[in-house]
Every structure is written in C-alpha cells, then in structure tokens.
PDB file of N, CA, C and O in Angstrom:
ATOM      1  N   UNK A   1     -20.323  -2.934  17.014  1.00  0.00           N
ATOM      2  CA  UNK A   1     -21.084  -2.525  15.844  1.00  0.00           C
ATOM      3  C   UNK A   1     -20.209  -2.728  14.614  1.00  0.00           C
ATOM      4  O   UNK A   1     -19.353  -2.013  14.094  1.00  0.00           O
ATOM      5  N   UNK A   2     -20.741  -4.042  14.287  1.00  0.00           N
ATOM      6  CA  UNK A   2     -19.601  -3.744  12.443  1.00  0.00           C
ATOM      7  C   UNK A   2     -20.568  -3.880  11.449  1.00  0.00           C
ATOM      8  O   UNK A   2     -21.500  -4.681  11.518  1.00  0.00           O
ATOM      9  N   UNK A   3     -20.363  -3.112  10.524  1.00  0.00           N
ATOM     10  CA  UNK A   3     -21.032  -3.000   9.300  1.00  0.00           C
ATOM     11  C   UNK A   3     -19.525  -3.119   8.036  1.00  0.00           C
ATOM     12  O   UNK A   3     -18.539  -2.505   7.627  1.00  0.00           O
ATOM     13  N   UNK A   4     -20.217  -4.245   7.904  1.00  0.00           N
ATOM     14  CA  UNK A   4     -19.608  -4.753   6.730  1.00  0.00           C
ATOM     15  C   UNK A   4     -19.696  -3.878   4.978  1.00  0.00           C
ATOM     16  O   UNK A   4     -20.583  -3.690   4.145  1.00  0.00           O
ATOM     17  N   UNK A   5     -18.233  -3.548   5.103  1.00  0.00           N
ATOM     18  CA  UNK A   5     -18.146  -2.654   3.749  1.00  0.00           C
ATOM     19  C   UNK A   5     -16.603  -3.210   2.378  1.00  0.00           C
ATOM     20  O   UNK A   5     -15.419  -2.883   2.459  1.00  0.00           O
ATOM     21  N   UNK A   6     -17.145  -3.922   1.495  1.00  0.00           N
ATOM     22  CA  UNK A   6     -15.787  -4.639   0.926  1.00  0.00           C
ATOM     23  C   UNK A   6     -14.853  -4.100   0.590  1.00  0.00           C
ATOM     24  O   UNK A   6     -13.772  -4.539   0.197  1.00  0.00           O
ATOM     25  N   UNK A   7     -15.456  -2.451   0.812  1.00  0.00           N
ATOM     26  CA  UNK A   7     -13.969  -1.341   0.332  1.00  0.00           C
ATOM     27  C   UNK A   7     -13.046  -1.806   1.357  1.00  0.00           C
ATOM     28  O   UNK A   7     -11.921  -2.160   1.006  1.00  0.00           O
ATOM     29  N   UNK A   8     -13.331  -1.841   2.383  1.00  0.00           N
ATOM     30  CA  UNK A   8     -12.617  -1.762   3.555  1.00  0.00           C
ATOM     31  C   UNK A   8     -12.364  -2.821   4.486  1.00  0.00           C
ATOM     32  O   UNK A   8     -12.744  -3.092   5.625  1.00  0.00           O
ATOM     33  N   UNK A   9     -11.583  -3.343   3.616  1.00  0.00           N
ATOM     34  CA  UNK A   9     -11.049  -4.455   4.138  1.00  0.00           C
ATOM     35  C   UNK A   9     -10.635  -4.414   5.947  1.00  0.00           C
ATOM     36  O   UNK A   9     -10.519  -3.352   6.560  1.00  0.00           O
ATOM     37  N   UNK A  10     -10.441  -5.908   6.638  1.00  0.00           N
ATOM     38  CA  UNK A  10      -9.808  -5.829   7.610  1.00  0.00           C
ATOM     39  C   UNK A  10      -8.148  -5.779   7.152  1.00  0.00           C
ATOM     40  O   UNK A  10      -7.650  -4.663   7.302  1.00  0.00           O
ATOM     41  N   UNK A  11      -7.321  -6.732   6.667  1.00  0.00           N
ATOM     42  CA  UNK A  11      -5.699  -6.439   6.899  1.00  0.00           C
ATOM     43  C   UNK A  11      -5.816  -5.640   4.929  1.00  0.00           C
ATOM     44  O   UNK A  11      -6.607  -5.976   4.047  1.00  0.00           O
ATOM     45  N   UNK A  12      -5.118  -4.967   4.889  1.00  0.00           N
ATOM     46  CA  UNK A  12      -4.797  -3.836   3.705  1.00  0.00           C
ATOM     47  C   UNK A  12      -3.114  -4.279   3.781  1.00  0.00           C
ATOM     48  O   UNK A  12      -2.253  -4.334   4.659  1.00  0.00           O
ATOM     49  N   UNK A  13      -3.205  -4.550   2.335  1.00  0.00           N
ATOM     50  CA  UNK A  13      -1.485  -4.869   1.853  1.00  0.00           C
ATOM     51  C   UNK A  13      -0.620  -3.475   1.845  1.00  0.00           C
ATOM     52  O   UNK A  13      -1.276  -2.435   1.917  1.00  0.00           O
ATOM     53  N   UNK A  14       0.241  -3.420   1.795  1.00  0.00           N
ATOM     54  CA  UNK A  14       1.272  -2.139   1.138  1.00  0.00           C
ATOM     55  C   UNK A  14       0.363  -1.227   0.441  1.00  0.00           C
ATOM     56  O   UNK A  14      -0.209  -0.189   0.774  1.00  0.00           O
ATOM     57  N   UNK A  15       0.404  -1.952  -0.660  1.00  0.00           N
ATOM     58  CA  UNK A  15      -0.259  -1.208  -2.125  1.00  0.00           C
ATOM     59  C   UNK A  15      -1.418  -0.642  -2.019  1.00  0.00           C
ATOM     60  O   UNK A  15      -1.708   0.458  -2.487  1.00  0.00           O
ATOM     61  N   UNK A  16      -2.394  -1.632  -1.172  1.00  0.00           N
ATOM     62  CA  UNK A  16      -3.807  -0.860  -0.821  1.00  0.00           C
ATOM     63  C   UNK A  16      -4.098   0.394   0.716  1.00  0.00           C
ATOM     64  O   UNK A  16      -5.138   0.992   0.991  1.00  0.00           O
ATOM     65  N   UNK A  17      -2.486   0.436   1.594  1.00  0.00           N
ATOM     66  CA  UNK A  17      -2.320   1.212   2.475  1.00  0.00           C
ATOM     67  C   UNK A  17      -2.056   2.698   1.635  1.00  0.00           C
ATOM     68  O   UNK A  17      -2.750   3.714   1.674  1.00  0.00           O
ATOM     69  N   UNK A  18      -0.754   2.429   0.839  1.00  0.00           N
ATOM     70  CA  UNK A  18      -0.218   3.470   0.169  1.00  0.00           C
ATOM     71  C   UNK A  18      -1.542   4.177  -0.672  1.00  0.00           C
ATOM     72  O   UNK A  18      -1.496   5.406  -0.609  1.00  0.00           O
ATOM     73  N   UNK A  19      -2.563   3.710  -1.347  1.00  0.00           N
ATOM     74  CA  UNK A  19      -3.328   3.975  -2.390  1.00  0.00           C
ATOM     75  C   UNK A  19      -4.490   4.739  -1.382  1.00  0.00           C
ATOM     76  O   UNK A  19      -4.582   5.933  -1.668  1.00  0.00           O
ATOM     77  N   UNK A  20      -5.189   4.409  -0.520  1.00  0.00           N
ATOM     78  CA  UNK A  20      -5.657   5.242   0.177  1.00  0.00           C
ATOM     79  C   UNK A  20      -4.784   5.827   1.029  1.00  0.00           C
ATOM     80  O   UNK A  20      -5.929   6.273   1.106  1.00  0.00           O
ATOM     81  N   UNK A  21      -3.854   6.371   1.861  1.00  0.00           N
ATOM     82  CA  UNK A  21      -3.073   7.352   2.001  1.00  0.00           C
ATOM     83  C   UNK A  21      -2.930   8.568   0.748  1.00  0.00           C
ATOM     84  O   UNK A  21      -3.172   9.762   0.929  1.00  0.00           O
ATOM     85  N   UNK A  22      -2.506   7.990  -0.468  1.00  0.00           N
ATOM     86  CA  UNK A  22      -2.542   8.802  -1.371  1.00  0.00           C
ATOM     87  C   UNK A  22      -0.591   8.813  -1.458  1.00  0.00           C
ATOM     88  O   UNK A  22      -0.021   9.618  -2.195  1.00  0.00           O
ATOM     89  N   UNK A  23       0.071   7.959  -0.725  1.00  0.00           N
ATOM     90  CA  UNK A  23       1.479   8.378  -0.597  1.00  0.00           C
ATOM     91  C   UNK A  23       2.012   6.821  -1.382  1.00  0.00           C
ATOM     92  O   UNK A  23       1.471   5.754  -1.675  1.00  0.00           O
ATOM     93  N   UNK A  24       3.515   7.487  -1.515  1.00  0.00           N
ATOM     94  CA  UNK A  24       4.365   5.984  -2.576  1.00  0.00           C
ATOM     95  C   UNK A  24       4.475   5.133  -1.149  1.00  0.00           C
ATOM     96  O   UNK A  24       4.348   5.289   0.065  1.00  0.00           O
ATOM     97  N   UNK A  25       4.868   3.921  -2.346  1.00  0.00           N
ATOM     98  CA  UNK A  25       5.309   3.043  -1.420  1.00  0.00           C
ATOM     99  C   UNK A  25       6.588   3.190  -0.605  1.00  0.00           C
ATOM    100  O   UNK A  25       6.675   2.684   0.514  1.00  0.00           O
ATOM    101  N   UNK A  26       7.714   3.976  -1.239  1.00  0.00           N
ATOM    102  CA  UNK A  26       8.826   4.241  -0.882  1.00  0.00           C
ATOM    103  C   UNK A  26       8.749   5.216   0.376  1.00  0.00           C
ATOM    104  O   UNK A  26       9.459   5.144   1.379  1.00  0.00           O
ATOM    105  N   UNK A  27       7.643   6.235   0.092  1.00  0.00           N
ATOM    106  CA  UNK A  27       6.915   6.853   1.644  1.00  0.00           C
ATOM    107  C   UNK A  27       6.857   6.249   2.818  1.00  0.00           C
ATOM    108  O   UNK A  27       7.185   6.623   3.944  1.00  0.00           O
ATOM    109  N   UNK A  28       6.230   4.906   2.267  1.00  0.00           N
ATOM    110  CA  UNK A  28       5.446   4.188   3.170  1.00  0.00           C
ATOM    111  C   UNK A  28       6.737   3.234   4.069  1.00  0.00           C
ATOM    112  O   UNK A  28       6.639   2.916   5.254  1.00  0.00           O
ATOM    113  N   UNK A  29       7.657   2.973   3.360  1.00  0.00           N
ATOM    114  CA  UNK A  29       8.764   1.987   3.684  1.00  0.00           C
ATOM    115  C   UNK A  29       9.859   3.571   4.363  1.00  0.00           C
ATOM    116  O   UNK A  29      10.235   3.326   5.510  1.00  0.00           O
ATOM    117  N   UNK A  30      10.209   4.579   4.002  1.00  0.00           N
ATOM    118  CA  UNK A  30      10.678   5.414   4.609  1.00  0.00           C
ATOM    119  C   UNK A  30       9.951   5.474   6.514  1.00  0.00           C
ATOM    120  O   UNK A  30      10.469   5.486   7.631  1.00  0.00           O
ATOM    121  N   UNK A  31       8.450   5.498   5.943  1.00  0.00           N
ATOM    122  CA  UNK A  31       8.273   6.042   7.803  1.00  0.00           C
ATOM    123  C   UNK A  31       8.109   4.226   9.033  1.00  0.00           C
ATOM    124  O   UNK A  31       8.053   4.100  10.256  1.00  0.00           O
ATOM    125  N   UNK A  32       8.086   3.158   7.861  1.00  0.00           N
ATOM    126  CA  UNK A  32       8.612   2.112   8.395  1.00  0.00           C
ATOM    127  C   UNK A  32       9.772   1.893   8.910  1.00  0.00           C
ATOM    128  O   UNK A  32       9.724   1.013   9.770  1.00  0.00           O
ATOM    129  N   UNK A  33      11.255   2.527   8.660  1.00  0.00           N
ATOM    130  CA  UNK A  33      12.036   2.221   8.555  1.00  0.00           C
ATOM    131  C   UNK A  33      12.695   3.723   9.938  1.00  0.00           C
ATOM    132  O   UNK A  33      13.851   3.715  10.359  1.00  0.00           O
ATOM    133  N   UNK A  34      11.732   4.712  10.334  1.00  0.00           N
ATOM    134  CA  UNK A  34      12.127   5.710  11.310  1.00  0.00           C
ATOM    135  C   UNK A  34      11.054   5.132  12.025  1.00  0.00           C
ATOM    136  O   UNK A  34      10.616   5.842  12.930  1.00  0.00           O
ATOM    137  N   UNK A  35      10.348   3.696  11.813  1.00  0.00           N
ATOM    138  CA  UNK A  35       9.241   3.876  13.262  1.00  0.00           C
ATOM    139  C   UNK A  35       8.465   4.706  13.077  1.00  0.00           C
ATOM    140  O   UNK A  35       8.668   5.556  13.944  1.00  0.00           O
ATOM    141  N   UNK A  36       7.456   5.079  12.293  1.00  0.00           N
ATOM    142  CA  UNK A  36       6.809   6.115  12.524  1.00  0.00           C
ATOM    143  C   UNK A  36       5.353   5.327  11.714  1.00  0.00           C
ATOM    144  O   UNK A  36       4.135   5.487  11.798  1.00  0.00           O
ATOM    145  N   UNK A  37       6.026   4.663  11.135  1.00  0.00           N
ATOM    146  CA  UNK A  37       4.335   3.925  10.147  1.00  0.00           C
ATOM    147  C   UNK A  37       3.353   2.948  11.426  1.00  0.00           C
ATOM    148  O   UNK A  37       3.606   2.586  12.574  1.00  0.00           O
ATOM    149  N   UNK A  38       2.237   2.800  10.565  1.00  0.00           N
ATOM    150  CA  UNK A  38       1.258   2.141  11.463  1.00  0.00           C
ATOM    151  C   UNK A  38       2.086   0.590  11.522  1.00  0.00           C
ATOM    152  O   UNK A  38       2.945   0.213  10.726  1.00  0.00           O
ATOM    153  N   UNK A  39       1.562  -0.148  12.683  1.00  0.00           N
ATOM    154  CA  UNK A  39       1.851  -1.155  13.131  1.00  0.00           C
ATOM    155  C   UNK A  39       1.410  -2.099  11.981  1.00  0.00           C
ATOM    156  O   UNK A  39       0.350  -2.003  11.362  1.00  0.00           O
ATOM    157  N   UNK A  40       2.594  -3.228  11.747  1.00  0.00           N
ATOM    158  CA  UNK A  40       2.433  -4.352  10.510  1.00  0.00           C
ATOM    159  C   UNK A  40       2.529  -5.591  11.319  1.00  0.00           C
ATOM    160  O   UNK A  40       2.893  -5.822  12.473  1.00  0.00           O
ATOM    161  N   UNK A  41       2.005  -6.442  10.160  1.00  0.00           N
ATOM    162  CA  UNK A  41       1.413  -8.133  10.511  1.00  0.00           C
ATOM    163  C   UNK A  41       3.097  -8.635   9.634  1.00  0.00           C
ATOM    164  O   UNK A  41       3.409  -7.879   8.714  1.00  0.00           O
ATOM    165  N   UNK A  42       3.697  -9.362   9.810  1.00  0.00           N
ATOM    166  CA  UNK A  42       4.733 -10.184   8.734  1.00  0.00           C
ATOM    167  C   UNK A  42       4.151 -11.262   8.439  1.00  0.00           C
ATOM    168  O   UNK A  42       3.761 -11.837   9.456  1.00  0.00           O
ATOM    169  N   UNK A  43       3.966 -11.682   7.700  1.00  0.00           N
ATOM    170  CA  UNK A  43       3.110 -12.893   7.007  1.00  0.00           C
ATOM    171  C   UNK A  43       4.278 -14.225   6.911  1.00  0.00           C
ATOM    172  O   UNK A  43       5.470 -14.094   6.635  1.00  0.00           O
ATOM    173  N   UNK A  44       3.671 -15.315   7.174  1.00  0.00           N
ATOM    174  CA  UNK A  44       5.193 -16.167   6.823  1.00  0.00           C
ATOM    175  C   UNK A  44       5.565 -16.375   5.303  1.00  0.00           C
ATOM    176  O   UNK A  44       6.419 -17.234   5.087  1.00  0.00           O
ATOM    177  N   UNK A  45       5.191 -15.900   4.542  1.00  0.00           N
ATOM    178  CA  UNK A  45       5.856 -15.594   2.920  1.00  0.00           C
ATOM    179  C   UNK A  45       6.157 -14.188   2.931  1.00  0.00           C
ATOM    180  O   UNK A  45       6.064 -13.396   1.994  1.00  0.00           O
ATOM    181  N   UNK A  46       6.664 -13.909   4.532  1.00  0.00           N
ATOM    182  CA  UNK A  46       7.198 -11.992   4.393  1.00  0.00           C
ATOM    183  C   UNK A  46       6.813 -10.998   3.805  1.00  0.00           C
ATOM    184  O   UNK A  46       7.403  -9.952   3.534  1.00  0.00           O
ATOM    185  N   UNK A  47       5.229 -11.522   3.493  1.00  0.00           N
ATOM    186  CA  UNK A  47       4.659 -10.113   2.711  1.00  0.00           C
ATOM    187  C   UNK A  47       4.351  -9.141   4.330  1.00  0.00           C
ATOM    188  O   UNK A  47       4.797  -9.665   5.351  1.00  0.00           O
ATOM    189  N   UNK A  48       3.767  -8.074   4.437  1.00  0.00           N
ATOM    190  CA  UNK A  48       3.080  -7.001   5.087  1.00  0.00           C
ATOM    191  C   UNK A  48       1.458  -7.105   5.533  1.00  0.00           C
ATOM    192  O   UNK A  48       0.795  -7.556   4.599  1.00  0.00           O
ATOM    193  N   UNK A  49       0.952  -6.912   6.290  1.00  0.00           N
ATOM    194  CA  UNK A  49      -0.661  -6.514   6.435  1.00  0.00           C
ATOM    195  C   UNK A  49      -0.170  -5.323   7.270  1.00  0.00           C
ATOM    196  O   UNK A  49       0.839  -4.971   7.881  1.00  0.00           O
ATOM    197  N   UNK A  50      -1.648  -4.799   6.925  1.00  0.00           N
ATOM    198  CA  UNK A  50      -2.160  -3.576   8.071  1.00  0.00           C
ATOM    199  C   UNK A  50      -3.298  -3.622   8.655  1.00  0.00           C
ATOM    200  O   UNK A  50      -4.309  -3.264   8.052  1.00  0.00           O
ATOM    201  N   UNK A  51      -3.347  -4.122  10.084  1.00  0.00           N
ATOM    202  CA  UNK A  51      -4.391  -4.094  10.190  1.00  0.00           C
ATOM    203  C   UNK A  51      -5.819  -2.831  10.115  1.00  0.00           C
ATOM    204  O   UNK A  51      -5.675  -1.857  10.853  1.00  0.00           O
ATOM    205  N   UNK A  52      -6.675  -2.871   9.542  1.00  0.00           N
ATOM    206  CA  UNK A  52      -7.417  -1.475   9.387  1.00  0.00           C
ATOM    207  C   UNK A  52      -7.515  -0.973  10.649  1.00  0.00           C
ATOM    208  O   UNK A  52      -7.319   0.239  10.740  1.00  0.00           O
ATOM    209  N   UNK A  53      -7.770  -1.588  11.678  1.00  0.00           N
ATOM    210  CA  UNK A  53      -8.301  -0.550  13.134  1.00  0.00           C
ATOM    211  C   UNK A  53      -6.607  -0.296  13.682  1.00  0.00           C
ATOM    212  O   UNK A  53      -6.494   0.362  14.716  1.00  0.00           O
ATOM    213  N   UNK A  54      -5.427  -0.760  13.069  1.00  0.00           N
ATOM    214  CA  UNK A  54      -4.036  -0.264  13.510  1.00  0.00           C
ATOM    215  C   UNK A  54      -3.821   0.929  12.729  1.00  0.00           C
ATOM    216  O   UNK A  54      -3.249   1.891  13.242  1.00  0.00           O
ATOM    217  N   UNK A  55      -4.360   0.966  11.146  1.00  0.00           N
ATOM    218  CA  UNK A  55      -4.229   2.224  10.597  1.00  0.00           C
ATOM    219  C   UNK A  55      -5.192   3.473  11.155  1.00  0.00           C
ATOM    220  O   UNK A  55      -4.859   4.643  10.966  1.00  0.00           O
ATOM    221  N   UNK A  56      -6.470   3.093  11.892  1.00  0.00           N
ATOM    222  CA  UNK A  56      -6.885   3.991  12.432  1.00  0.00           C
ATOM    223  C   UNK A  56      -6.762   4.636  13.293  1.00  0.00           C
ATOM    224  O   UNK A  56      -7.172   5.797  13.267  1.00  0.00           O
ATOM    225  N   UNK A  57      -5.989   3.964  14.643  1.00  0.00           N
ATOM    226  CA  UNK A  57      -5.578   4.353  15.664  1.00  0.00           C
ATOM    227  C   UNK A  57      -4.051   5.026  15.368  1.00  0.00           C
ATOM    228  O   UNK A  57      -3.678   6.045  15.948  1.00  0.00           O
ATOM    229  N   UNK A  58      -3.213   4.288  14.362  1.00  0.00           N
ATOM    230  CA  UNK A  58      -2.530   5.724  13.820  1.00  0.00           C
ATOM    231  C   UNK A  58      -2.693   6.777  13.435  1.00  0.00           C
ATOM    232  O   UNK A  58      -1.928   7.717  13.653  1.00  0.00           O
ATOM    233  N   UNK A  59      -3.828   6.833  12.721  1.00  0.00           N
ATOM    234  CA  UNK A  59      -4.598   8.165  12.065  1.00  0.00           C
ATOM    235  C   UNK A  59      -4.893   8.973  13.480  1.00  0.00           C
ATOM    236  O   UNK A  59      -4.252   9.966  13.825  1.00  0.00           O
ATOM    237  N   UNK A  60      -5.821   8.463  14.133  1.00  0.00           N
ATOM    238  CA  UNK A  60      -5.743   9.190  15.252  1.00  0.00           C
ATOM    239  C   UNK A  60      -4.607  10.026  16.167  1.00  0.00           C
ATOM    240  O   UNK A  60      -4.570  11.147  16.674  1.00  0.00           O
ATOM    241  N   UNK A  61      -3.779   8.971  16.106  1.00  0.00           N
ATOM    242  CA  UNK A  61      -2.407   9.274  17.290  1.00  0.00           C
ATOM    243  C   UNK A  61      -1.917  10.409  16.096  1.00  0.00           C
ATOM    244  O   UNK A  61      -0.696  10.527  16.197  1.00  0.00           O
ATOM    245  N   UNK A  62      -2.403  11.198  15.106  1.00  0.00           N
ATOM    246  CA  UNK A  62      -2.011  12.193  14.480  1.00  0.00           C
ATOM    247  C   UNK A  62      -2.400  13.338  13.936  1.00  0.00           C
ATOM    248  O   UNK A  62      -2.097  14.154  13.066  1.00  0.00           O
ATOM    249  N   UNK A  63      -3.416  13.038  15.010  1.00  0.00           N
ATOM    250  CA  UNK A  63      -4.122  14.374  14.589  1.00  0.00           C
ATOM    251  C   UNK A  63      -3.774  15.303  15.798  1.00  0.00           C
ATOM    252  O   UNK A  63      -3.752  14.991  16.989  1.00  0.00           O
ATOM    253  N   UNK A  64      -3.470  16.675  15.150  1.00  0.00           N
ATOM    254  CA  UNK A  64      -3.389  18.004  15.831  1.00  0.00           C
ATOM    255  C   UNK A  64      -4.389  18.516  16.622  1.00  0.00           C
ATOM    256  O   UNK A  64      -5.550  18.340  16.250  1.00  0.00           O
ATOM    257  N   UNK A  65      -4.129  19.217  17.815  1.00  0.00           N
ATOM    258  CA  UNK A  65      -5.475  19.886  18.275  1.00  0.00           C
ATOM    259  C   UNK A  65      -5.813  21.567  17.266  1.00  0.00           C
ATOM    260  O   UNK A  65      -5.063  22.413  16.779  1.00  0.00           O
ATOM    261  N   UNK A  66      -7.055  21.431  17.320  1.00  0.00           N
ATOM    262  CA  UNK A  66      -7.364  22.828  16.298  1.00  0.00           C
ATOM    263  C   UNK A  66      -6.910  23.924  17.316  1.00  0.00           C
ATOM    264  O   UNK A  66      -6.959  25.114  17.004  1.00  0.00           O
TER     265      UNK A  66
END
C-alpha cells in the first residue's frame, strides 16, 4: 500500500532528517558517530541519505513500553 505524499520523501538528506526530528545537525552526527543514528546511504559525492522506512524502523526500535 503506498500512497504517495511529496512531504515525505523516500531518501531524506541530513538537513531534512534533522528538521523533522526537530534536533541539530551536530545531534544528528553525534548519535552517528556512537552508532546509535538510523541507518545511512553514502552517496558517491559522500553526501548522506536516509532512507524513510530506515528512519521508521528506528523510530520504532525506540519506543518504550507504556
């Protein structure tokens, strides 16, 4: 089932990970750098992607039980 929405991209750069998170980039490169950030694409001009369903399944792998 995909429903196509242009907010929501499939790969999300840095800038557009950090901006919906709501956290810096320096955040974002901190929990990169302990292993702890969602799984990244390296691009061969070494930029970053995220894939959206990798940021979700991180989101998930973090949620608390109530």
């Amino acid at each position: 089932m995909s429903t196509a929405n242009p907010t929501h991209r499939a790969h999300l750069t840095i800038a557009e990970l950090c901006a919906e998170l709501g956290v810096a980039r320096s955040t974002f490169y901190d929990w990169r750098a302990a292993k702890k950030a969602p799984r990244c694409i390296k691009l061969p001009n070494g930029e970053l992607r995220i894939r959206r369903t990798d940021l979700e399944n991180w989101l998930d792998s973090l949620q608390v039980a109530a």
